[in-house]
Every structure is written in structure tokens, then in C-alpha cells.
C-alpha angles and dihedrals in degrees: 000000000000135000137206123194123203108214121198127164136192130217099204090161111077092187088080139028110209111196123196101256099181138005122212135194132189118212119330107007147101142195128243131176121198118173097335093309100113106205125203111202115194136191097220146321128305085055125108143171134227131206124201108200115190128191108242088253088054092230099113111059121175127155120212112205128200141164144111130296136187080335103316142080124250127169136191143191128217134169112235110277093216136001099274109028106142129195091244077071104036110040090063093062096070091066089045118086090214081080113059095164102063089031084063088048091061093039093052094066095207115191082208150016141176136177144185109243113211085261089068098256140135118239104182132161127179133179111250093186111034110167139066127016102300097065133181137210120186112194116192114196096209 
């Protein structure tokens, strides 16, 4: 069965603008952006997306990822573990077993997730629609 994801996110800080710099997708998905409203469409479950937002000066660097597993969403949120990680790197370490962390992170299936960056924000995202086929993840950049 198939899954899309709406993503929206919210800039509440104007002392930084963050812009999307890469979109990832692991397996059978794709990305969309319609309006604002970014959609990951996905072929089943056991598929997910990443986002890598940067600031404009390219100082400030976090991924959202988000996808399905065993039948149900989870996301996460991690700052960028070096200058120039990309998600075409890291979104493959949450299907390796060498990384247990990010692998919990995918089998924890969280609904939501938040965390503080090393620039005192806070970086959250929570499904708003978190059940069926037709989810919804809102990420507010505090």
C-alpha cells in the first residue's frame, strides 16, 4: 500500500531563514512541492525522506526525516554531524545496523520529535495526521 506525507514547516525565529538545500528519499519514493506544502509519496512501507535545511549563511545545518515503518510514520531530527554531511550519507544509516542510533530512531516510530541545536533553537515536527495512508507533519524552526 502506498503513503504520501504533507510536509509544512514554520519559520517562527527571524533572526534566521533556514531553506531546504537537498531532498532525499530512500526506496520507492519521490518529492513534490505544491504551494509550499512539500509531499513525500511513497510506494510502502519501509520507505522515508530526509530534508536538509540550511541557514543562508550556511552556518546552521539540521535534517528532518520522515517515512513509514512497519506501517506507521516516525520522524526524527538530527544536526548535521559534520559540515558537509549530506542526505545522500545519512539517510542510508537508519536502515544499517552500524548505526544503532539512527536505526532506533526509525524503529521507534515517534509521531513527534524535537530537539535544542548548538545555536539555542528549537527544531520540532509532529504528525498532525498520523494515521492511515494520506499523513501530515507539521516542523516548526523556533
Amino acid at each position: 500500500m502506498s503513503y504520501s506525507i504533507k510536509a509544512r514547516v514554520y519559520q517562527t525565529n527571524t533572526n534566521a531563514y533556514f531553506n531546504i538545500v537537498e531532498k532525499g528519499v530512500w526506496q520507492n519514493g519521490t518529492w513534490s512541492d505544491q504551494d509550499g506544502v512539500l509531499t513525500l509519496a511513497m510506494g510502502g512501507s519501509g520507505t522515508s525522506g530526509m530534508l536538509r535545511f540550511m541557514t543562508e549563511q550556511g552556518k546552521e545545518i539540521f535534517f528532518v526525516t520522515l517515512g513509514v515503518h512497519n506501517w506507521k510514520p516516525w520522524v526524527d531530527i538530527t544536526e548535521a554531524p559534520w559540515p558537509n554531511a549530506s542526505c545522500v550519507k545519512i539517510l542510508p544509516e537508519y536502515y544499517d545496523a552500524k548505526y544503532p542510533v539512527r536505526c532506533a530512531a526509525r524503529d521507534s516510530q515517534r509521531a513527534s520529535h524535537s530537539i535544542h541545536t548548538a545555536e539555542h533553537r528549537t527544531i520540532s515536527a509532529e504528525y498532525k495526521v498520523a494515521e492511515g495512508h494520506n499523513l501530515e507533519l507539521n516542523i516548526v524552526i523556533g
